[in-house]
C-alpha positions in Angstrom: 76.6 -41.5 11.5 78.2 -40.9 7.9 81.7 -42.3 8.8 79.9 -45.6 8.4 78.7 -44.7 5.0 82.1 -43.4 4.4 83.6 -46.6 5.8 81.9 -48.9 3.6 82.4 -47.0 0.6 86.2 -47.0 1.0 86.3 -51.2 2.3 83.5 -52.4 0.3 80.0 -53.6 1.7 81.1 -55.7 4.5 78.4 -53.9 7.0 75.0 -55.7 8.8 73.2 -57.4 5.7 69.5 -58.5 5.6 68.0 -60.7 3.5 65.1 -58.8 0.6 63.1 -60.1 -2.2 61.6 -58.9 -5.2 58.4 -60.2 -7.0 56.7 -60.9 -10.8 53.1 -61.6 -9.9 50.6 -61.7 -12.4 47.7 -59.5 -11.9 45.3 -62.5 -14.4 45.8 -65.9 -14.9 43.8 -68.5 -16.8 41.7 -71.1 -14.8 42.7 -73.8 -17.1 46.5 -72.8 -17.1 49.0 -72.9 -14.8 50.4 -69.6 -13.2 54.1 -68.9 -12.9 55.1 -67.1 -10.5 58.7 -65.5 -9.5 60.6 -64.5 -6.8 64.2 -62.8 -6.5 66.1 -63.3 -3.4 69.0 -60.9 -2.7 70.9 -59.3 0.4 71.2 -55.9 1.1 72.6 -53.5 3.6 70.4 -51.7 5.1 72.0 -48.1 5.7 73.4 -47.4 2.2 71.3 -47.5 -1.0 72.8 -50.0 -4.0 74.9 -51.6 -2.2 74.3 -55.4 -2.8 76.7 -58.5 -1.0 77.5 -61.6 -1.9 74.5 -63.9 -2.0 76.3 -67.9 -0.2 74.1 -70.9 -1.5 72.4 -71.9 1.5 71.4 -68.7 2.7 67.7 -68.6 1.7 66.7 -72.3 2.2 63.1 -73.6 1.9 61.6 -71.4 -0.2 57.9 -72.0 -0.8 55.2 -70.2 -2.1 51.4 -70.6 -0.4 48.4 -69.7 -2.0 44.4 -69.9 -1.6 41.7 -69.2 -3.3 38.8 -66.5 -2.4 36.5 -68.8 -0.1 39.1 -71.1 0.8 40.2 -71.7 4.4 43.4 -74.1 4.0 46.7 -72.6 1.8 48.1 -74.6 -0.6 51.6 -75.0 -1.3 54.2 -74.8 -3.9 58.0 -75.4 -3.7 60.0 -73.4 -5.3 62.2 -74.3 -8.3 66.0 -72.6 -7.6 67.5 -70.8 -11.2 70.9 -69.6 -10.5 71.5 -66.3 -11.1 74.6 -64.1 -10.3 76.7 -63.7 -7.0 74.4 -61.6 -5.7 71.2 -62.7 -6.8 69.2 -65.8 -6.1 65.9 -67.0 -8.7 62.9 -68.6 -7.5 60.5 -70.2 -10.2 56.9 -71.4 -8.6 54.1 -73.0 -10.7 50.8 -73.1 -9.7 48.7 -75.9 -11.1 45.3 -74.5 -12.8 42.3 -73.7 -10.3 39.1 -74.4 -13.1 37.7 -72.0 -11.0 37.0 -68.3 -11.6 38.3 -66.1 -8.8 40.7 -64.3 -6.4 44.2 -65.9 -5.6 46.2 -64.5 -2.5 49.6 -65.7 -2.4 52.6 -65.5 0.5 56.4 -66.3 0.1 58.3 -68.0 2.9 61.9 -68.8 3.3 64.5 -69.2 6.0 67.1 -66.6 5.5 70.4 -67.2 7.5 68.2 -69.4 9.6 65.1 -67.3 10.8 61.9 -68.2 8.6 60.4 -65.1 7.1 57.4 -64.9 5.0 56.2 -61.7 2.9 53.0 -61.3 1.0 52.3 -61.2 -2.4 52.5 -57.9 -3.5 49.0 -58.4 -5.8 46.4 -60.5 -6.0 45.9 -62.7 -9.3 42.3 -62.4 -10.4 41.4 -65.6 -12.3 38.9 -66.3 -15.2 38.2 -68.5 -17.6 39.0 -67.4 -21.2 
């Protein structure tokens, strides 16, 4: 089992690669303001801890961020705005226009990563209130 950890230590990270995100939700937002909201997009391999590969422009495509209300059936959504980064790295930017209503926002990401949509849920929920 280690001779691949060994292995990829000695040729570099050239081993299976998945795709992994990281999130900056806020936990309050305004009801009159507009919420940012960001996502980091990166590739990992799996079996060996740090080890980060080359990110190829094009691998996470249609990134979009959903979101709804408390009490609301139907998800609205938001595109996401790419910010270059590193080699390695990939920044999303979403803004969400204000609500004007006081409340509870859930929020889900979804992408295509090397071709196979994925979505992940927001980590927290952003309580919202007027100030």
């Amino acid at each position: 089992m280690y001779h691949w950890m060994i292995l990829s230590l000695l040729i570099g990270c050239n081993c299976p690669i998945d795709g992994a995100t990281e999130q900056d939700i806020p936990y309050m937002a305004d009801a009159k303001a507009s919420i940012y909201v960001m996502m980091d997009a990166f590739i990992i391999s799996p079996g060996l801890p740090f080890c980060y590969n080359p990110i190829t422009r094009g691998q996470f495509r249609e990134v979009k961020l959903l979101y709804r209300l408390s009490g609301e059936k139907d998800w609205h959504i938001v595109e996401g705005i790419h910010i270059p980064q590193d080699t390695t790295r990939e920044k999303y930017l979403f803004i969400i226009p204000p609500s004007l209503v006081d409340g509870t926002m859930e929020i889900i990401f979804v992408y295509v990563f090397d071709g196979v949509k994925r979505s992940r849920a927001g980590e927290n929920k952003i309580v919202i209130q007027s100030f």
